[in-house]
Every structure is written in structure tokens, then in C-alpha cells.
C-alpha positions in Angstrom: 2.2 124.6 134.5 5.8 125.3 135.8 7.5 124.4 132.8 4.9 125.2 130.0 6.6 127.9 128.1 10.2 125.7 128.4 8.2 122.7 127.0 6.7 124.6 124.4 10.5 126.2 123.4 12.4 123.1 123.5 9.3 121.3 121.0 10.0 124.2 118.6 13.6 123.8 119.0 13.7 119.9 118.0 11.9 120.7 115.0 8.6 120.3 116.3 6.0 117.2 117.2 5.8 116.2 113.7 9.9 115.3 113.8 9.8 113.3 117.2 9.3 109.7 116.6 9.9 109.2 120.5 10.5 110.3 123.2 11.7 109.8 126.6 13.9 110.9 129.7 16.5 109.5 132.4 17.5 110.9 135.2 18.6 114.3 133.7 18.2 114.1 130.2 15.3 114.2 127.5 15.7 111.8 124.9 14.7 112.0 121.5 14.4 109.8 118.5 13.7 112.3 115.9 12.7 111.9 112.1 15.3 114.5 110.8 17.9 115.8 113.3 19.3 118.2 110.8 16.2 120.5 111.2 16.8 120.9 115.3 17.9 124.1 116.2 20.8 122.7 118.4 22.8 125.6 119.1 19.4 127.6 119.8 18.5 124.7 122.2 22.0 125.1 124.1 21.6 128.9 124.9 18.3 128.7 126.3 17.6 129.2 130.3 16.4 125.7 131.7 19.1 123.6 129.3 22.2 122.5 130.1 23.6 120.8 127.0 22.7 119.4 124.0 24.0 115.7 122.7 23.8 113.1 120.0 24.2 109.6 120.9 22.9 106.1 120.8 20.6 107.1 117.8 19.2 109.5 119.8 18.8 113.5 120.3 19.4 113.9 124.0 18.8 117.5 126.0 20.4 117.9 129.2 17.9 119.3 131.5 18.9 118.5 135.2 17.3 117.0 138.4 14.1 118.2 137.4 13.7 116.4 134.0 10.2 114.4 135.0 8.5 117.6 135.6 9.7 119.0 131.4 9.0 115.5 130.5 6.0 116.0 131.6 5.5 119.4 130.2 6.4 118.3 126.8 3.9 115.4 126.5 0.7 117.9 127.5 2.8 120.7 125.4 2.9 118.4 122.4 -0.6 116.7 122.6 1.6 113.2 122.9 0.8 110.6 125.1 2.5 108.5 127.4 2.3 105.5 125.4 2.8 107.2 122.1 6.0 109.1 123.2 8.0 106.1 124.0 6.2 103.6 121.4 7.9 104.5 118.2 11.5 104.0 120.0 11.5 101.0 118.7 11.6 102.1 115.0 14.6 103.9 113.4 18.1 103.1 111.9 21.4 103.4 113.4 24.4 101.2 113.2 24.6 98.1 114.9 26.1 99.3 118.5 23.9 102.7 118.2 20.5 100.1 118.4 22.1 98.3 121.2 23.1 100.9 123.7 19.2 102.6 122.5 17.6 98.9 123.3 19.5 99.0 126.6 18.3 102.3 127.7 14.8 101.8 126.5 14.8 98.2 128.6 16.6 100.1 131.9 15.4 103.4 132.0 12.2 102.8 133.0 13.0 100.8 135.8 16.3 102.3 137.1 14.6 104.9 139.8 12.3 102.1 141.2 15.5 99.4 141.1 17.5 102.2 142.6 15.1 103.2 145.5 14.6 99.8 146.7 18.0 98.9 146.5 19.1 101.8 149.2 16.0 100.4 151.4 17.8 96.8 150.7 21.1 98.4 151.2 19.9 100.6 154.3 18.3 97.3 155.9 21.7 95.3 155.3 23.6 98.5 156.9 21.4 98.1 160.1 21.5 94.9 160.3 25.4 94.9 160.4 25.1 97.9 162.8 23.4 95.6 165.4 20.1 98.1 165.3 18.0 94.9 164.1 18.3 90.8 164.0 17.9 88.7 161.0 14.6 87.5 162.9 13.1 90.9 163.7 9.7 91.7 161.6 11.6 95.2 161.2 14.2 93.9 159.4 12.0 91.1 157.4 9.7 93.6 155.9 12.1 96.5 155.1 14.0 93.8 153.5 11.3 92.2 151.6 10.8 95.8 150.0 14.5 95.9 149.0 14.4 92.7 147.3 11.1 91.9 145.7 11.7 94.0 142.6 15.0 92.0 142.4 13.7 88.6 142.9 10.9 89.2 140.4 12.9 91.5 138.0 12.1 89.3 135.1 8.3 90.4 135.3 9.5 94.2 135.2 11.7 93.8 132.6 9.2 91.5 131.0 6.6 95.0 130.7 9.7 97.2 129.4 11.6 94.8 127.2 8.4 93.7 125.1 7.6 97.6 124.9 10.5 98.5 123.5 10.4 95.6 121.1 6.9 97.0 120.4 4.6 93.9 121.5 2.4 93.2 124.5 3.1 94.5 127.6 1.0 91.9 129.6 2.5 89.5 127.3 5.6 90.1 128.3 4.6 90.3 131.8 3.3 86.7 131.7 6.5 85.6 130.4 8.2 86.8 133.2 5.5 85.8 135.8 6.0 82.2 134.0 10.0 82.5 134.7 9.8 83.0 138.6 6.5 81.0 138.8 7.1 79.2 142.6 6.2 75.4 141.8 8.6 75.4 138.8 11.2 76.1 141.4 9.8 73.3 143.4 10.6 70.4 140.7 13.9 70.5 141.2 13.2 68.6 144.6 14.0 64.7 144.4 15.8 62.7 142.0 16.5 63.5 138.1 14.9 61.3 135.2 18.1 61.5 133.8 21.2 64.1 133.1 22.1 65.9 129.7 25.6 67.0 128.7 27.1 64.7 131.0 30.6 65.3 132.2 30.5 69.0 130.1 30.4 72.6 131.3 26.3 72.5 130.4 25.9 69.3 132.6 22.2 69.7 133.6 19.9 66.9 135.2 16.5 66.7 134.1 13.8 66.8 136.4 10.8 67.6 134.4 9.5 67.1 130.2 7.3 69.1 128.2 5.6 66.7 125.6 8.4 64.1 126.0 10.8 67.2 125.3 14.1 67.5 128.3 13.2 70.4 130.2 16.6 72.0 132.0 15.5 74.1 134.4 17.1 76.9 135.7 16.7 79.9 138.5 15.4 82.4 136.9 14.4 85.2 139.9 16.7 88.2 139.6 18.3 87.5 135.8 18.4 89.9 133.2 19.6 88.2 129.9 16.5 85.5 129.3 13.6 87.7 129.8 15.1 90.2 127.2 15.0 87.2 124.9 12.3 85.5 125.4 10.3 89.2 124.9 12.0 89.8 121.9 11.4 87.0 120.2 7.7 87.2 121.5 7.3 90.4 120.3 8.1 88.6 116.8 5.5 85.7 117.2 3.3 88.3 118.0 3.6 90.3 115.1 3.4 87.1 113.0 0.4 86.4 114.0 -1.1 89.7 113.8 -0.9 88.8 110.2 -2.9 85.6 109.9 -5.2 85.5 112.9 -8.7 87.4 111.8 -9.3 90.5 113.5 -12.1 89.2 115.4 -10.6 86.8 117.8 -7.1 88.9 117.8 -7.4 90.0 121.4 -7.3 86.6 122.7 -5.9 84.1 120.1 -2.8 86.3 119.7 -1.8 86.0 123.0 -3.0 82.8 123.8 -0.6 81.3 121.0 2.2 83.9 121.9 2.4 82.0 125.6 1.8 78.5 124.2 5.0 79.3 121.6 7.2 81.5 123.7 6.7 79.8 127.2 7.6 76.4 126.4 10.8 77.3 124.3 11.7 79.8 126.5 12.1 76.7 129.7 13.8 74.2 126.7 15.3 75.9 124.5 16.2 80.3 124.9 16.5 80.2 129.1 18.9 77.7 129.8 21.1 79.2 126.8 20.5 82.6 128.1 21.8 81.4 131.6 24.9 79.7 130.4 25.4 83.0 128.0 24.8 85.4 131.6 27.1 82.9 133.5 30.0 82.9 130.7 29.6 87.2 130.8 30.2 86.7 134.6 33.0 84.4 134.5 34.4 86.7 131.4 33.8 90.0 133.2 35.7 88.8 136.3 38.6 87.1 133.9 39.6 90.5 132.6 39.1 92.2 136.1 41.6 89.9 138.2 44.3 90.2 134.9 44.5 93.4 137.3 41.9 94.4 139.5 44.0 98.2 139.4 44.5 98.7 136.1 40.9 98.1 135.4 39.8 100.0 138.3 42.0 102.8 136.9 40.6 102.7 133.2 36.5 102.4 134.6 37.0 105.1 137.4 39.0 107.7 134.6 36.8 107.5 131.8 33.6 106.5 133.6 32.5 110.6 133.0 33.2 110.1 129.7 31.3 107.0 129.2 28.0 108.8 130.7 28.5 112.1 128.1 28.5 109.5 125.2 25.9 106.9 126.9 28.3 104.0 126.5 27.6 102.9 130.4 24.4 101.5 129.1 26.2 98.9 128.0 27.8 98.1 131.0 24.4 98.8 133.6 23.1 94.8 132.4 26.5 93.3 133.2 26.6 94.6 136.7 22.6 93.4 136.9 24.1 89.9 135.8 26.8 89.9 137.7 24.9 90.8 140.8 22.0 87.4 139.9 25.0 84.8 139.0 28.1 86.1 141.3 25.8 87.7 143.8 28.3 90.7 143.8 29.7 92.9 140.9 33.0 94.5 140.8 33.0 96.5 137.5 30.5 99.3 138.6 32.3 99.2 142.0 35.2 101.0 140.8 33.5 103.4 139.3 32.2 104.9 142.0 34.6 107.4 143.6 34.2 109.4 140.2 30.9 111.5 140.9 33.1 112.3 144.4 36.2 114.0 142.3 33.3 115.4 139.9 31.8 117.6 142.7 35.2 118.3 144.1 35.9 119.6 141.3 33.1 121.5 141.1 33.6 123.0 144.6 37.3 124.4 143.4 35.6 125.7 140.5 33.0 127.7 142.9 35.8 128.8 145.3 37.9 130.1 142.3 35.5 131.6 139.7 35.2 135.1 139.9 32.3 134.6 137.0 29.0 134.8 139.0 27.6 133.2 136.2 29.5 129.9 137.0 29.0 130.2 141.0 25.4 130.5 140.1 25.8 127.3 138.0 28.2 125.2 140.1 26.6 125.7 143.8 23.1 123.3 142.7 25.4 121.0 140.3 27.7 120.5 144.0 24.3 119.5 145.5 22.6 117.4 142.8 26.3 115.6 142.3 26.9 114.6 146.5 23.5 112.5 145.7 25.1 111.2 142.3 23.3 112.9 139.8 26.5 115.0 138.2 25.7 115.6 134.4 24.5 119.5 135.9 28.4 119.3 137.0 29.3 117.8 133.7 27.7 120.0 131.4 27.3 123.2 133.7 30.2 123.5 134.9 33.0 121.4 134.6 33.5 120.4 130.6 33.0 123.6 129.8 35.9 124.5 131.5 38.2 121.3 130.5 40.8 121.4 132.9 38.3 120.6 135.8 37.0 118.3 133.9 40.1 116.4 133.4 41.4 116.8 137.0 37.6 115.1 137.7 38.7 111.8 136.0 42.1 111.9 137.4 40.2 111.6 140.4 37.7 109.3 139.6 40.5 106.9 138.0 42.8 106.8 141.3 39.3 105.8 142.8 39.0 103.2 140.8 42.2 101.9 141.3 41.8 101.8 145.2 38.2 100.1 144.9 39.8 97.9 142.4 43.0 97.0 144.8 41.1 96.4 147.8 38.9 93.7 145.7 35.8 95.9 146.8 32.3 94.8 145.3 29.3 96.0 145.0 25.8 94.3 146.3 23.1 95.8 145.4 22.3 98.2 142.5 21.1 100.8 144.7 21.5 104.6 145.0 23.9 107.0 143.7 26.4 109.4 145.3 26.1 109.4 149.1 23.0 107.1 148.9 25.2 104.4 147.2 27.6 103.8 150.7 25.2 100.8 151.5 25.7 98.9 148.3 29.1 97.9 149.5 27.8 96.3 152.1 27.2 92.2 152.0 23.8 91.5 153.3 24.0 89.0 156.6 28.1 89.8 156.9 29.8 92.4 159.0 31.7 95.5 158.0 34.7 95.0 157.0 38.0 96.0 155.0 36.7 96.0 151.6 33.3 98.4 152.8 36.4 101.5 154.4 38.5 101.0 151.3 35.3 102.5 149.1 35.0 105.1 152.0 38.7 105.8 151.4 38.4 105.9 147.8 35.5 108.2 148.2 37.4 110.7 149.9 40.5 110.5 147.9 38.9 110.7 144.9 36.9 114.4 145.9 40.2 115.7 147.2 41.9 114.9 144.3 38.8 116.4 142.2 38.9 119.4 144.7 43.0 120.0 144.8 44.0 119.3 141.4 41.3 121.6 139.5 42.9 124.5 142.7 46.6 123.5 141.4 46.7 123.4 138.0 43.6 125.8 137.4 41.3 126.6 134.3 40.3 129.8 132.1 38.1 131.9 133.9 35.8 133.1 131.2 35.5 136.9 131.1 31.7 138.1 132.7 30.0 140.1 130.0 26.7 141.9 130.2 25.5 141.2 126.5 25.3 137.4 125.6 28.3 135.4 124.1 29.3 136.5 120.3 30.9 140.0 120.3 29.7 141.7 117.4 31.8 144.0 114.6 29.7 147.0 113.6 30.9 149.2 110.9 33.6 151.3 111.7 34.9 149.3 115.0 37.5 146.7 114.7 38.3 144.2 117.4 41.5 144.7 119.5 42.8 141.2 117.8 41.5 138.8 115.0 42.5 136.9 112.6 40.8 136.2 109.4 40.4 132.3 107.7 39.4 132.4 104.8 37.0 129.7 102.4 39.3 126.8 101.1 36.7 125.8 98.8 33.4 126.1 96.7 30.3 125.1 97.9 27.4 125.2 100.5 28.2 126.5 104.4 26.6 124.5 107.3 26.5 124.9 110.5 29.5 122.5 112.3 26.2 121.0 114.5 25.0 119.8 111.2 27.7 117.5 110.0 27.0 113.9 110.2 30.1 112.9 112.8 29.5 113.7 116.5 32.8 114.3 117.0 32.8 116.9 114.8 29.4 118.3 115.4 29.7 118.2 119.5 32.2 120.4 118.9 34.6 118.3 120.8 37.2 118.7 118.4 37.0 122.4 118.1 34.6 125.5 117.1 34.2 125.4 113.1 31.7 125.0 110.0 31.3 122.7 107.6 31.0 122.6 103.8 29.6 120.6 100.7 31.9 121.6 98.2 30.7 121.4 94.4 34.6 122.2 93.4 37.3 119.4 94.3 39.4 121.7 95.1 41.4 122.4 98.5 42.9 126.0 99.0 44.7 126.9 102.2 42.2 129.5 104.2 45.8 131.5 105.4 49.9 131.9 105.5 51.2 129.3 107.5 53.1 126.0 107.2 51.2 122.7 106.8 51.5 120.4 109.8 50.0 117.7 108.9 49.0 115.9 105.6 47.3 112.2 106.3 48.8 109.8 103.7 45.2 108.6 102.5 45.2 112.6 101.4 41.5 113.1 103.0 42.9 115.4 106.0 45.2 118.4 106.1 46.3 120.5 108.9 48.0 123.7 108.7 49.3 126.1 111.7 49.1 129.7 110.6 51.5 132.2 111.0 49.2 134.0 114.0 49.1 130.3 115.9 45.5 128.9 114.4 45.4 125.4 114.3 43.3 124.3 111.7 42.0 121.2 110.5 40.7 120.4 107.2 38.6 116.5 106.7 37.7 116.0 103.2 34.1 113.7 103.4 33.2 111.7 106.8 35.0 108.2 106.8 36.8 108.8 103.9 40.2 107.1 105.0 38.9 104.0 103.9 39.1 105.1 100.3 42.8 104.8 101.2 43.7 107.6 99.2 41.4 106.7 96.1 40.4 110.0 94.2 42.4 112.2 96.6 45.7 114.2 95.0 48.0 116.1 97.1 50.1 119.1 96.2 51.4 119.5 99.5 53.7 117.6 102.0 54.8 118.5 105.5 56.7 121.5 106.6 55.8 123.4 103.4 55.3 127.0 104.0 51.9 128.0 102.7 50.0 130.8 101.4 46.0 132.0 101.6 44.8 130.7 98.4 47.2 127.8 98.0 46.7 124.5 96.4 46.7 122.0 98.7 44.7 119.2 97.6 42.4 118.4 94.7 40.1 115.4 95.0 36.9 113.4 92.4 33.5 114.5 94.0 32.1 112.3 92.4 33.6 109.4 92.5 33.8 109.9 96.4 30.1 109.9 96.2 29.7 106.7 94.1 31.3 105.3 96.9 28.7 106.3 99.5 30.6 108.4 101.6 29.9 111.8 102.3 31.6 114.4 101.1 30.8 117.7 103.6 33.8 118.9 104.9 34.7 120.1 108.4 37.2 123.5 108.7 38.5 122.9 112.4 39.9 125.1 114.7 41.4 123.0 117.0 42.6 125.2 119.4 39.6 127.2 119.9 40.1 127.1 123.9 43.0 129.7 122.6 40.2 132.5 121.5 37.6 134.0 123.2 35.4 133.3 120.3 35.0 131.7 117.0 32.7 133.8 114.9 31.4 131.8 111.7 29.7 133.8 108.8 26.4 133.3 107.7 26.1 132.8 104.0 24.7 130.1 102.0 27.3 129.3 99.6 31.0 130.4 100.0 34.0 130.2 97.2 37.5 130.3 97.9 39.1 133.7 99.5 35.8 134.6 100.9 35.8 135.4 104.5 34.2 132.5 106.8 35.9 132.5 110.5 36.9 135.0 112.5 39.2 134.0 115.9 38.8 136.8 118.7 41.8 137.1 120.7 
């Protein structure tokens, strides 16, 4: 197998099969739920041929891999001895706060689905696009069947989502099926013919005639082909009946009582009670999405096309992937993912100044299949690869991708499908039975804009070409060399060294703050690691940053959330403007009582202008006690 000794690495890497709870993959990225994450090798993972990045989000333990992610998948399941149904059945398990187990619900509902949903909406797209061309008529067999393709996984979404929202909630997947099956059903459709019994909630927003009673009960029913929200709830909440019953129905007639009373409980309800308030909930999202898009259709097109990168490095588009689904079933159009879609153009133009500037052949190597893989939409290769890495191409990227946005947004453009991505999405902007119009070359321009912007920007304003080096990244001291410029931080306190990918904040341990370390000190006691002059003391006392007298910028966080002691147990013996010396007082704080407070105490040491160096070397000892040596910055 291709990928058999990459499989084999990356299991090792995460800690092995024993640590993964689930696991599962997107487009480019692996996706872990593991038991312990503090035992995966993360910044081995990083530096290994075949991985791109490494991140933590959602809950879960994600490695970048690339366009061919199915194939490693794949690898890793035969690798680890898992199965299919075992690697994503646990997902459902695990802690998290509240919005980490929503975005991980969301991605375990979509995920699945997302390539199929995708590849039938550019054949729905594509047939819409030919039929505006002229090439076929709304009568032609051609065009009934390629549309019939497009749209059948739409229409009957709810019995798709009814198989992956019912396995994520851990219940019966032909449970859920039947649920959905029940949902789009043709004759219920049909009773809405002739003349209500009678009409609830007259003269209200929720005005619904009544066509139809189960056991005397008002049924109000609703269209339920292509929604989104009421299969997700009426599976979860079947999932729960299901379990309850588990419990009190003997094992011998499980495999049929269990879901026999499952349907009989969750069918019903679901048409009197959980539907109908799921599809005033989905139309209420709609009319709330569009509110806050027409306050200004620009400024919102600016804020979704800028950050819209940054929203896929931290998964938080997940949440934002069922509102454009709903959108598209209650407005028959969607605007909010619209806008977003000039930013994989300025990513990959961005990219291609990167490949025409570089003189690192490392980076060309990089950047020329990220281009490729980013025209057709898939840009975490560029992301990760290429662009982040560098920063300033990255930014430039969501420059571009934000004055995108802005001219989708403007132009009141909308999108019609949820089809491809990258040069495959073009058809999505077009309305199925309408001709071309305004709306469909404002996209096109947006496109455009957005790559040159991407492409000229990163050219003007440039990034750090990292030096090409035959050994591998960390330059090493031997005895008797010294390096042509360093400077030397020492430990500002007592206590346990761990690696910075090891502390419990992802802003810390991505490193997106800066190259560092962190430590569990057993002394409450804050020394300053150098001469300088403090720069910054936060009031609560938790935080402390000092410049040195070489230019470090370092940055000192007492415990993880501890601003919300508000200063409790924290001393300082510093302010502002102080000059400093290595060894200094600076702040004194109660261990203990931090702790009785449930926070944690490790502490980050920050250098937050590590893009300044050309490295960060950390030591690697144990324990550490003030005046010991723990960084050194290579100039």
C-alpha cells in the first residue's frame, strides 16, 4: 500500500491506536478524537514528509494531509486494525465545551456527505449553466435526467442526513434513515390538497391550517424535502429513545421492538410536535441571516471574504455550512457563503507571487501543487504549505478575499446550489430556469479581483524568504562554536518545562502567538528571564511583558484563564516603564489558591516576535529554576 509506512508513522505519532477514540477525515485533513492529546508527538508529526500541519480544534486532533487524504485515511484504518464503523463510532463520546461539541456534531453530520452534495451540485449547477447557454430546453430528456442527478440528493437530503446524524448521535442508522424516508414520504405531501379541518395560530406568524390528525392530535404539516434543521432533531432525539429502550426491552426481541417503538415515538412527534418547530426555527435563521446581511450587504461581504481563511484553520465555518444549507431549502438562494468565495482565488494568487519570488526551492516545490489543488478550491496545501508560514502572503490572501467579499456582497450576488469549489463553484451562481445576468459577472469580477489582489499585494509588500539549508531546521551549538548572534532568556521560575504544544490553550500551543515553552511552577514566584524594561503589566497581575535590551519581546501568562480571578492571589512588584534586570522580582502569586480555584496554573514564556529570529531554540530539561538557561533566539 502507497501510504503504509505514512499510516503507520502518523499512528505512532498520535500516541498510538489505544489513544484514538475516533477518527475521521474531510477533504484534506485527518481528524482525531483522541483519549489523551498530551501524549501526541505534535511537533514530530509537523516535520514529517507527507504532513502539512498539525491543529487542535473543535475537540478534535486534526493533521493536515492534502488532496490525497482518502487514500491515508484509508491507510490508517488497515494500519491500525480499525474499522470503518469503529473509527467514526466513538465521535460521539468526549468532552469539550459547549461550542467545541457543536462545531464537532456539525462536522460529523456534514462531512460525510459534503463530496457527494458537492458533486451533484456542479452536475445541477452544470445543467442550469447549459440550460441558460441555450445548449438544452427545459423539455429535453438531456436536461431532465442530468438535472434529476443534481437534485435528488437535495430533495431527499433529510434521508442522508438521517444515516449520518443518527451516527453521530450513536443510534440506528436505518433508524434514522426511516425518519427521513418518513419526512419526504410523497402522499404526506399530497394531503395538503383541498380544504383544511380547521387553522391553528390564527392571525400569528405560526398560522398553520390543518389538514390532517394523528389520534385526534392537529397535525401541521410542513415541506420537508431539502431541510436540514428537523432531521438533525428528530435523529437526536431518536438516538435517545433508542437508547432508553435498550435498557428495558429484553435482549431477545431487541432487534425488532427497539425500532419498531423508536418509529412509532419519533415519527409521530416529529410531524406534530419537533418538524413544524424546527421549520419555523430554520425559517427565523433565514430571515435572521438575511437581516444582518442587508444592515450592509458590503460590510458583511468584507468581514466573511477577509477572515473566511481564518475561519477554515480554526473549523469555525462548520458552523456556518447548515445556514447556507437552510438558507438554500427556505430562501431558495444563500448569500452568506457567496461572499466568501473570491478568497480561495486571492489564496492561490498569492501563492503564485510566492512561487515567482522564492528563491527557496523548498517552497517552489511546495507552492506549484498547493496553486493546483487551490484553482479547484481545496487551499489548506496553500494555507499551511505555503502561505501562513510565511504571514505576509497570508495576510495579503485575506485582503483579497475580503475586497471579494465586498463586491459579491455589493452586487447582491447569491449562491444556488451548494456545489463545487474553486473553478468548479462558477455554476452555483447561476439561478436554475433564469438567464445570466449582472449578479452571475459581478462573482466573475470578484473572482478576478480578488487573485490579483492575492497575486500583487504578496509581490508589493513581500515576505521573508527563509534561508535554504542542507541540514534540517534547528542549528545546533557544539562545544567550542558560538553562533554569530544570540541572545540568552533565562528561567523566570521554579518548576516543570513542557513543550509550548503541550499547554492547554490553542492559542498558545499553535504557536500563533509566538515560539516558546511552558512551565508548571512549584514556586510562586516571577523573575524577569533578562535586562530590559517592562512593557506591559495586565492590572489583574496574571500577564507581564517585558522588551529586552537586545529587542526580545517576551510574554509572561501566569495559569490559563486566570484573568477571571481579577487579580485574586496575584502581587506585583513591578509597573510599566520600569527598567528591569535578569533575576528581577516581578511578580509573586498563591499556587495554591489559584488551584483551588480550578484554573491551571502552567505558564507560557512567549516570544512574540519570533518572525524576528531565525530560530527559537528551547532547552530540554525536566525541571528548570530561575537563572537557568531555557531559550535561545538566533539572529
Amino acid at each position: 500500500m502507497k501510504y503504509e509506512q505514512l499510516a503507520k508513522d502518523i499512528l505512532e505519532k498520535v500516541g498510538g491506536t489505544d489513544n484514538i477514540n475516533s477518527v475521521f477525515h474531510c477533504i484534506t485533513r485527518l481528524r482525531f478524537k483522541l483519549k489523551d492529546e498530551s501524549i501526541a508527538k505534535t511537533e514530530e508529526l509537523e516535520k514529517m514528509d507527507g504532513v502539512i500541519s498539525v491543529l487542535r480544534s473543535g475537540g478534535q486532533y486534526q493533521v493536515v494531509i492534502g488532496n490525497h487524504v482518502p487514500d491515508v485515511y484509508a491507510a490508517v484504518l488497515v494500519a491500525g486494525g480499525i474499522s470503518a464503523e469503529g473509527a467514526e463510532g466513538a465521535a460521539n463520546e468526549g468532552g469539550g465545551n459547549l461550542f467545541n461539541k457543536f462545531i464537532d456534531m456539525i462536522s460529523g453530520v456534514f462531512t460525510p456527505v459534503l463530496g457527494v452534495l458537492a458533486a451533484t451540485g456542479m452536475i445541477k449547477g452544470f445543467a442550469s449553466m447549459f440550460l441558460a447557454f441555450g445548449w438544452v430546453t427545459e423539455t429535453s430528456g438531456t436536461y431532465q435526467i442530468l438535472y434529476a442527478i443534481g437534485d435528488a440528493l437535495f430533495y431527499f437530503f433529510p434521508i442522508f442526513l438521517g444515516y449520518t446524524a443518527i451516527k453521530k448521535f450513536g443510534g440506528n442508522i436505518f433508524v434514522g434513515m426511516a425518519i427521513g424516508g418518513a419526512l419526504v414520504y410523497p402522499a404526506i405531501s399530497g394531503l395538503t390538497a383541498g380544504k383544511p379541518l380547521y387553522t391553528l395560530f390564527s392571525g400569528t406568524l405560526f398560522e398553520s391550517p390543518i389538514h390532517v390528525t394523528f389520534l385526534g392530535i392537529p397535525v401541521i404539516l410542513m415541506s420537508y424535502a431539502s431541510s436540514v434543521i428537523p432531521i438533525i432533531l428528530a435523529t437526536f432525539f431518536a438516538s435517545k429513545v433508542e437508547k432508553g429502550l435498550k435498557k428495558i426491552i429484553p435482549d431477545v426481541v431487541k432487534t425488532f421492538l427497539v425500532p419498531f417503538f423508536t418509529l412509532l415515538i419519533v415519527v409521530p412527534l416529529t410531524f406534530i410536535v419537533i418538524g413544524p418547530i424546527a421549520v419555523w426555527a430554520g425559517d427565523l435563521l433565514g430571515q435572521g441571516t438575511l437581516w444582518v446581511y442587508n444592515l450592509s450587504p458590503v460590510i458583511a461581504g468584507l468581514f466573511l471574504g477577509g477572515f473566511w481563511q481564518v475561519f477554515v484553520i480554526f473549523g469555525l465555518h462548520w458552523g456556518l455550512i447548515p445556514v447556507a444549507l437552510n438558507n438554500i431549502a427556505t430562501l431558495h438562494a444563500d448569500p452568506i457563503l457567496a461572499m466568501t468565495f473570491g478568497a480561495s482565488f486571492a489564496q492561490i494568487g498569492a501563492v503564485l507571487a510566492v512561487i515567482l519570488k522564492t528563491k527557496n526551492q523548498k517552497i517552489k516545490t511546495l507552492g506549484f501543487p498547493a496553486f493546483i489543488s487551490g484553482i479547484f478550491g481545496v487551499t489548506e496545501p496553500a494555507i499551511y504549505g505555503v502561505t501562513l508560514p510565511l504571514k505576509k502572503p497570508f495576510i495579503m490572501s485575506c485582503i483579497g478575499g475580503a475586497v471579494g467579499g465586498g463586491i459579491i456582497g455589493f452586487a447582491g450576488s447569491q449562491g444556488y446550489i451548494l456545489g463545487g469549489l474553486g473553478v468548479f463553484g462558477i455554476p452555483n451562481f447561476i439561478e436554475p430556469g433564469s438567464p445570466i445576468g449582472t449578479q452571475f459577472w459581478m462573482v466573475m469580477l470578484a473572482m478576478v479581483v480578488s487573485f490579483i489582489l492575492g497575486l500583487v499585494l504578496t509581490f508589493i509588500f513581500g515576505f521573508k524568504d527563509p534561508v535554504e539549508t542542507s541540514a534540517s531546521v534547528t542549528p545546533v551549538v557544539t562545544e567550542g562554536e558560538t553562533l554569530i548572534e544570540q541572545e540568552v532568556l533565562v528561567s523566570p521560575l521554579e518548576g516543570e518545562l513542557i513543550p509550548l504544544v503541550n499547554v492547554k490553550d490553542e492559542a498558545f500551543s499553535s504557536g500563533a502567538l509566538g515560539k516558546g515553552l511552558g512551565i508548571v511552577p512549584t514556586e510562586g514566584k516571577l523573575y524577569s528571564p533578562a535586562n530590559g524594561v517592562v512593557t506591559m503589566v495586565f492590572p489583574t497581575g496574571h500577564a507581564v511583558g517585558i522588551t529586552t535590551d537586545s529587542g526580545a519581546e517576551i510574554l509572561m501568562h501566569i495559569g490559563m484563564d486566570t484573568v477571571q480571578l481579577e487579580g485574586k492571589y496575584f502581587t506585583v512588584h513591578a509597573k510599566q516603564g520600569d527598567k528591569i534586570t535578569a533575576g528581577q522580582l516581578l511578580t509573586e502569586f498563591d499556587i495554591d489558591g489559584i488551584r483551588s480555584e480550578g484554573y491551571d496554573i502552567t505558564t507560557p514564556i512567549i516570544v512574540t516576535n519570533t518572525n524576528q529570529y531565525l530560530d527559537v531554540m528551547v532547552v530540554d530539561e525536566e525541571t528548570v529554576k530561575p537563572g537557568d538557561r531555557v531559550i535561545t533566539l538566533v539572529i
